[in-house]
N, CA and C atoms as a LAMMPS dump frame, in Angstrom:
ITEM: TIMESTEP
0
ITEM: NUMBER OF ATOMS
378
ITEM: BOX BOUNDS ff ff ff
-5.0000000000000000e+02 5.0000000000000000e+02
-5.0000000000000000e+02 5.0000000000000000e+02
-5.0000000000000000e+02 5.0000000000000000e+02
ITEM: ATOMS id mol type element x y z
1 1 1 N -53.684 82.984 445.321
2 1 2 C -54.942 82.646 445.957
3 1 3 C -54.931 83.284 447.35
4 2 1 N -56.115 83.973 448.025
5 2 2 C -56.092 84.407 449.091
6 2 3 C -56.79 83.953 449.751
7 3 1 N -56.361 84.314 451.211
8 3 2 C -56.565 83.204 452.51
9 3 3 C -58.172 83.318 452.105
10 4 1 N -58.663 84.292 452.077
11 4 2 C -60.356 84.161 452.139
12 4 3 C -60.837 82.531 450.91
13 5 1 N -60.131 82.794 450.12
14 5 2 C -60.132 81.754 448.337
15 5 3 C -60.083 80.414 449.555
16 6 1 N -59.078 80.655 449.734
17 6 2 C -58.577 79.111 450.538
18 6 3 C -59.539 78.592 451.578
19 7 1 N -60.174 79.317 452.873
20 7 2 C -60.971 79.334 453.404
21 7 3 C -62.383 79.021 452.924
22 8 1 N -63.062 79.361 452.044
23 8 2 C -63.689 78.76 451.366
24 8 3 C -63.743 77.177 450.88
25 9 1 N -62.61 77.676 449.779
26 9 2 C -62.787 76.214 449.709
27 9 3 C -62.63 75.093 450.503
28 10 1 N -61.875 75.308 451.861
29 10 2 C -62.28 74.281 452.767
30 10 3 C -63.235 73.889 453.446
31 11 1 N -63.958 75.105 453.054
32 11 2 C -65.701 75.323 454.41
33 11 3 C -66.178 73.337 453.855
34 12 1 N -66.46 73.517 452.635
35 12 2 C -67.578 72.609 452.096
36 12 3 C -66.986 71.301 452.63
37 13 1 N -65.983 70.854 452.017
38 13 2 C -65.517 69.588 452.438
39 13 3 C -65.408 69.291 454.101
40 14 1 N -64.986 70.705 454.684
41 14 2 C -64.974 70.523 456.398
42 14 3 C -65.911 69.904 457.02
43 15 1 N -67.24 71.044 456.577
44 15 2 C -68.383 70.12 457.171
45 15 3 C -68.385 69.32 456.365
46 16 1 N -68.43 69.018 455.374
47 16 2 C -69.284 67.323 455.47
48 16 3 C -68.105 65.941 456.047
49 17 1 N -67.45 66.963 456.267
50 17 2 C -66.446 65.869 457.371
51 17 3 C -66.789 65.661 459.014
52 18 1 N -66.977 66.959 459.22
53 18 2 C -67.54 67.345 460.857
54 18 3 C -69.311 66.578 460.579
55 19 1 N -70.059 66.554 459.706
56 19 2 C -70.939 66.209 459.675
57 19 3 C -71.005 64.741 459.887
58 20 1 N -70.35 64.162 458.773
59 20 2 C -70.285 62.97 459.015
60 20 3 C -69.648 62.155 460.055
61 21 1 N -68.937 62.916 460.418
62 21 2 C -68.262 62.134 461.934
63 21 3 C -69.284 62.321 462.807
64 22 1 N -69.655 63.555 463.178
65 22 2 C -70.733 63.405 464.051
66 22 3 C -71.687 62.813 464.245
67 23 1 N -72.582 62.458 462.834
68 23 2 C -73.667 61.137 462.113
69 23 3 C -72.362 59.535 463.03
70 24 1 N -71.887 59.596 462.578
71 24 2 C -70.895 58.243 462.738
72 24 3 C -70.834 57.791 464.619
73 25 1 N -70.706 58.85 464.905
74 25 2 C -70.801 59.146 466.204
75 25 3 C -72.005 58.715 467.194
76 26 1 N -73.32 59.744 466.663
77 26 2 C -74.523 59.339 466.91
78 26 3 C -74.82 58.052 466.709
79 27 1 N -74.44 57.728 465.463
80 27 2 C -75.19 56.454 464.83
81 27 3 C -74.666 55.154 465.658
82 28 1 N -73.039 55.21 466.633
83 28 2 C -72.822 54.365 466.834
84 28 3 C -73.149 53.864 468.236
85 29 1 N -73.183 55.061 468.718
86 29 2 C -73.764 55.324 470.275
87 29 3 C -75.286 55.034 470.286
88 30 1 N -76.205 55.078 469.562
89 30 2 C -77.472 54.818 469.34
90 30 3 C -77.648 53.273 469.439
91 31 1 N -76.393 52.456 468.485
92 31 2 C -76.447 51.29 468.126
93 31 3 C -75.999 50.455 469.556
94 32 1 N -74.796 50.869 470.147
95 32 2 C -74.202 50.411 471.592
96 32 3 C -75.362 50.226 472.508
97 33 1 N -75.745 51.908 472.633
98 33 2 C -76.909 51.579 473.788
99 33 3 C -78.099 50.798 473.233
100 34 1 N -78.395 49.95 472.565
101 34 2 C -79.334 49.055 472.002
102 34 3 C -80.987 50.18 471.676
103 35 1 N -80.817 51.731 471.476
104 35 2 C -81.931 52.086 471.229
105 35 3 C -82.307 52.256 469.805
106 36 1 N -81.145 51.838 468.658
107 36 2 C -81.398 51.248 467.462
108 36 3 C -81.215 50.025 466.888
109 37 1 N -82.183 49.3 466.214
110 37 2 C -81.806 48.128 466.085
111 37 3 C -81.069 47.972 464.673
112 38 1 N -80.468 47.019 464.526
113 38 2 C -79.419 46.747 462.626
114 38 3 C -80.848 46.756 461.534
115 39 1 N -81.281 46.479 462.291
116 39 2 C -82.434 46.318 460.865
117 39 3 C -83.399 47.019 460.54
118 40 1 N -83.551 48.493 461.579
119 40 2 C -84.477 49.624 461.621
120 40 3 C -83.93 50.409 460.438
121 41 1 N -85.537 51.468 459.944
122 41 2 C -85.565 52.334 459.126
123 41 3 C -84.111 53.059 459.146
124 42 1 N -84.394 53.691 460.432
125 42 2 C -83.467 55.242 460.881
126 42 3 C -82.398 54.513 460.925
127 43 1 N -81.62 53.286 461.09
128 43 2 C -79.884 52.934 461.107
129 43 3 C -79.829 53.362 459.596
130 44 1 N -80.825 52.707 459.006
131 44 2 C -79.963 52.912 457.268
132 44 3 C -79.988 53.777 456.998
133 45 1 N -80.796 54.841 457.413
134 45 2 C -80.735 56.507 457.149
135 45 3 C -79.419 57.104 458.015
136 46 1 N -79.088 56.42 458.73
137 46 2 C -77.823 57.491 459.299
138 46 3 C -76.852 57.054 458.843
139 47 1 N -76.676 55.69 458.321
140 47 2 C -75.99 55.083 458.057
141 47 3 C -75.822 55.384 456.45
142 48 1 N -76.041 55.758 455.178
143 48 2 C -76.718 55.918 454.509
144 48 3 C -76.331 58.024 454.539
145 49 1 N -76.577 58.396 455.395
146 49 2 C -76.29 60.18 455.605
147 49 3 C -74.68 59.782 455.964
148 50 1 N -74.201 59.532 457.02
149 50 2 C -73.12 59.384 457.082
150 50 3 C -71.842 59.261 455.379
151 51 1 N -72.573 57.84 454.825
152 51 2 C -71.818 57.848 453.734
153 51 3 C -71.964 58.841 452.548
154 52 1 N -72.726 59.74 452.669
155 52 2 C -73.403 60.592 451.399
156 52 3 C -72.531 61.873 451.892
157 53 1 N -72.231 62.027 453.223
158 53 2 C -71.467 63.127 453.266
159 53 3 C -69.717 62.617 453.243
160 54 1 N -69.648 61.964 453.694
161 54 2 C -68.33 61.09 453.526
162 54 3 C -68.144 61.352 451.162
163 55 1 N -68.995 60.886 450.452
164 55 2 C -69.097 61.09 449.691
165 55 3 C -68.915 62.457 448.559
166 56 1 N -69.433 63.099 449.363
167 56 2 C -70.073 64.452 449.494
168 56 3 C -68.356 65.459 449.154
169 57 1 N -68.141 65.57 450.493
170 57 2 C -66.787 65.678 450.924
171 57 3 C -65.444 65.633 450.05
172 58 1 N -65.745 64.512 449.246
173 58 2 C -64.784 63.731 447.905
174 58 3 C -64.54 64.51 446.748
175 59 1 N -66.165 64.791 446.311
176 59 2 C -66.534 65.737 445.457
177 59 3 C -66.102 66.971 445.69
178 60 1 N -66.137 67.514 446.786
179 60 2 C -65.972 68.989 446.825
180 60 3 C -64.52 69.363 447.032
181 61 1 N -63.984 68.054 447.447
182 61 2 C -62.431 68.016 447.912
183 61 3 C -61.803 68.281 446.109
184 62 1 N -62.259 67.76 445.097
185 62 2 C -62.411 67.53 443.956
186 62 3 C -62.304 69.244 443.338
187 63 1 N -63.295 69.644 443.599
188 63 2 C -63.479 70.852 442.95
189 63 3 C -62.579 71.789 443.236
190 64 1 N -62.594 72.051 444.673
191 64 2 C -61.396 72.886 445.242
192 64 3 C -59.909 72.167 444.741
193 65 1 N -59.772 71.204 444.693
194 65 2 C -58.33 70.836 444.098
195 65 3 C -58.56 71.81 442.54
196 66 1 N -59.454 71.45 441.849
197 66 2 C -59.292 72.133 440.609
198 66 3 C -59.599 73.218 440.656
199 67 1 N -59.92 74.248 441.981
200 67 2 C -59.463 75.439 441.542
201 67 3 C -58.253 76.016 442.155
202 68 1 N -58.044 75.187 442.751
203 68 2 C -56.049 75.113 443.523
204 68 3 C -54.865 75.348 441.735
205 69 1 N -55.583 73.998 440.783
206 69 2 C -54.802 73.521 440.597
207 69 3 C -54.404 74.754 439.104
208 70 1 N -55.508 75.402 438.907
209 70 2 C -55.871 76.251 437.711
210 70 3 C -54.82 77.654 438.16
211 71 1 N -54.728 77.726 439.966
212 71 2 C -53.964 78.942 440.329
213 71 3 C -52.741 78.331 440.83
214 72 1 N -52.123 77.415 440.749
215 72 2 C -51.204 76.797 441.345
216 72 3 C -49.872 77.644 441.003
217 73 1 N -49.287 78.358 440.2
218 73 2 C -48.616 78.947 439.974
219 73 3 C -48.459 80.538 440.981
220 74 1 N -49.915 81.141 441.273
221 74 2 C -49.293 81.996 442.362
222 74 3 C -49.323 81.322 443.469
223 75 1 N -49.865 80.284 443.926
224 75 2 C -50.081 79.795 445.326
225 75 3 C -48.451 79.061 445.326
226 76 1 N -47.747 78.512 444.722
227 76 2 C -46.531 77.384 445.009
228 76 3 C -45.319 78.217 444.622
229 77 1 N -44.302 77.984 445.869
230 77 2 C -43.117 78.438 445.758
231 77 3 C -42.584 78.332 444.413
232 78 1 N -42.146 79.126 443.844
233 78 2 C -41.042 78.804 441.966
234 78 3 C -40.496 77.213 441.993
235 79 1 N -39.556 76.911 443.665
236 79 2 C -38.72 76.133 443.472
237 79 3 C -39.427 74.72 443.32
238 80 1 N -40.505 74.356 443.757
239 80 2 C -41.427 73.27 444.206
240 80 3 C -42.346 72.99 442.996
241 81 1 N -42.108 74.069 441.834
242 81 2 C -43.363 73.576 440.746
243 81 3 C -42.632 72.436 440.198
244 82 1 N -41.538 72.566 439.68
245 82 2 C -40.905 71.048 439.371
246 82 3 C -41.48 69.909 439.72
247 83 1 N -41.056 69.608 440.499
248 83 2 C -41.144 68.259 442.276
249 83 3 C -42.405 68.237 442.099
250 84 1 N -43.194 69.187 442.035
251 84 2 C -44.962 68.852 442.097
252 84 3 C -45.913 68.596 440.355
253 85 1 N -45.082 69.327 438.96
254 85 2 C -45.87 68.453 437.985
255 85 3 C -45.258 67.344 437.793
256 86 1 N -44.126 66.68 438.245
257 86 2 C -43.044 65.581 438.666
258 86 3 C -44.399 64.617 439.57
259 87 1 N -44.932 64.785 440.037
260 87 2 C -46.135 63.986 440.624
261 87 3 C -47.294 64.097 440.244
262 88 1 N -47.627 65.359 439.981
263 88 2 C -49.612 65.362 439.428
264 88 3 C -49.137 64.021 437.998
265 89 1 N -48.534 63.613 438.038
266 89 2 C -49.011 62.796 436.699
267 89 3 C -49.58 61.843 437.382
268 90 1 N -49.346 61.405 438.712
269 90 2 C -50.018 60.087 439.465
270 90 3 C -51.41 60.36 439.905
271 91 1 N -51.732 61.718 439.727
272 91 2 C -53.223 62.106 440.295
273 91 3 C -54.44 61.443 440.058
274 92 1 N -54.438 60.943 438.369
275 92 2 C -55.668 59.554 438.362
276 92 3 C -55.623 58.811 438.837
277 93 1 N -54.383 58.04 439.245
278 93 2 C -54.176 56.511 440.051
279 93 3 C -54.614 56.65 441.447
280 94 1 N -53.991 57.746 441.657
281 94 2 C -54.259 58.548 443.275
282 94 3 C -55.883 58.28 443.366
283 95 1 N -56.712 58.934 442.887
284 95 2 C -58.22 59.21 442.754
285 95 3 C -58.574 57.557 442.214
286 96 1 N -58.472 56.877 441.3
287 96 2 C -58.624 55.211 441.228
288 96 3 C -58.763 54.682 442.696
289 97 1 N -57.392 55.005 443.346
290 97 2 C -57.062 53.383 444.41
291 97 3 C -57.9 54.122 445.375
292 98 1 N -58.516 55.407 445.503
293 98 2 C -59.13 56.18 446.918
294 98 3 C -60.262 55.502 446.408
295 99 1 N -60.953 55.444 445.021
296 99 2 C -62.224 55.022 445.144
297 99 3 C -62.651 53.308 445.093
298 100 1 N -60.998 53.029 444.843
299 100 2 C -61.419 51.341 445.219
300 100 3 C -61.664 50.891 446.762
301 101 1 N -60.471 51.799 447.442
302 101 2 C -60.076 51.717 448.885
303 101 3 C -61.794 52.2 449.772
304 102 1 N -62.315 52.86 449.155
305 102 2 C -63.764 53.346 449.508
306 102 3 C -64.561 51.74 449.045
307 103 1 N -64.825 51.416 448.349
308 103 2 C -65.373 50.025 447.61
309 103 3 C -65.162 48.812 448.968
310 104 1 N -63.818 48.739 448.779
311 104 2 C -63.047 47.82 449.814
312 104 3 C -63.493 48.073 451.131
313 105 1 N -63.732 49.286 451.988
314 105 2 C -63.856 49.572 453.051
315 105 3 C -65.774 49.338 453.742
316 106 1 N -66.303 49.422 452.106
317 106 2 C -68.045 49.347 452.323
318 106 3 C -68.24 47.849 452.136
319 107 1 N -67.631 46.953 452.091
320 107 2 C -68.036 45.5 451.847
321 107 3 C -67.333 44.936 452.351
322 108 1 N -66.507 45.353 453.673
323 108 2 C -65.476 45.045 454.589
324 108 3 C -66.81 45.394 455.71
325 109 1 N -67.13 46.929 455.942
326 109 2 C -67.547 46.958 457.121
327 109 3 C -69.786 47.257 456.946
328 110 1 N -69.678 46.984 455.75
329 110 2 C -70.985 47.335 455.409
330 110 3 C -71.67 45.794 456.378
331 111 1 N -71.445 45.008 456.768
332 111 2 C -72.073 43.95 457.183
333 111 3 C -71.851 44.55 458.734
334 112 1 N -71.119 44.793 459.226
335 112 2 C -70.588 45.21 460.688
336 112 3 C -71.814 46.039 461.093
337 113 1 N -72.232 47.037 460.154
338 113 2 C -73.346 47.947 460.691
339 113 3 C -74.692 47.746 460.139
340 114 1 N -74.58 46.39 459.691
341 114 2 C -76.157 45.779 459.216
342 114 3 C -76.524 46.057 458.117
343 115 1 N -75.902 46.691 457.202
344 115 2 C -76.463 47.425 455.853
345 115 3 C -76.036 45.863 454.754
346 116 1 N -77.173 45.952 453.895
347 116 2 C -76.721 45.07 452.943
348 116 3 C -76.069 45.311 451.67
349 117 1 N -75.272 44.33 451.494
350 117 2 C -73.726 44.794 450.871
351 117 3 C -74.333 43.866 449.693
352 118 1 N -74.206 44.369 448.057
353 118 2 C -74.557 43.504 447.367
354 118 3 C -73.381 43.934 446.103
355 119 1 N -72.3 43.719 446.646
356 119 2 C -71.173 43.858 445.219
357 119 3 C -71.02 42.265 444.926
358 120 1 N -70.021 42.521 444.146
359 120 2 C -69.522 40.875 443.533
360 120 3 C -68.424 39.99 444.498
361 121 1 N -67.625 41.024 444.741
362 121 2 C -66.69 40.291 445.542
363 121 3 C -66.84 40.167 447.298
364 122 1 N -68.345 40.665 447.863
365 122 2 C -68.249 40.537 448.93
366 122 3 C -69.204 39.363 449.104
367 123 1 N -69.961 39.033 448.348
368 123 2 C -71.014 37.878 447.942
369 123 3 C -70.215 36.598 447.784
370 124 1 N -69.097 36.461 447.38
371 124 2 C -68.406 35.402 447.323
372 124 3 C -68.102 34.797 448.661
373 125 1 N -68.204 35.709 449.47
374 125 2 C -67.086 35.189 450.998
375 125 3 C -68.264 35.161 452.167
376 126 1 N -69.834 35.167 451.56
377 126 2 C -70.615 34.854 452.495
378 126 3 C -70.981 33.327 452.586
């Protein structure tokens, strides 16, 4: 894989990382200085953009792994392919607990930034 291959595939996921931090950023500084309120249109829209690129990001992190993973043989030292299909077997569990840990983290802090949280297990503890 060449640096240009590699470069690429980081563009997409970058920004919507730089994007979303920056949304996260705005959105929170907006909220501090009291010129948005929790219950306005535009919080749930940034709030709401923020997570779609956060989202976003996942996916594309996704794709580029699978085209890492299709060339993985010229990109990885000889000695290291061992040690590494020695672990891709954990790669679903890996991708499971990231998208529970995402679940967990929106009904932890989804009330913090006013958004309404309507899963099962965060409804219990109101």
């Amino acid at each position: 894989m060449s640096t240009a291959e590699i470069l690429v595939s980081i563009a997409g996921p970058g920004m919507n990382l730089v994007l979303a931090i920056v949304l996260a950023i705005v959105h929170t500084i907006l909220v501090a200085q009291g010129v948005l309120s929790t219950g306005s249109d535009i919080h749930r829209v940034l709030y709401y953009a923020v997570v779609t690129n956060f989202v976003l990001m996942f996916f594309n992190l996704l794709r580029s792994a699978a085209r890492w993973w299709a060339r993985r043989e010229q990109f990885m030292p000889y000695k290291h392919r061992a040690k590494f299909d020695e672990y891709a077997r954990f790669g679903p569990f890996i991708v499971m607990a990231f998208a529970l840990i995402l679940r967990s983290l929106r009904c932890l802090f989804g009330r913090h930034f006013g958004v309404r949280v309507t899963c099962t297990s965060c409804s219990s503890r109101s």
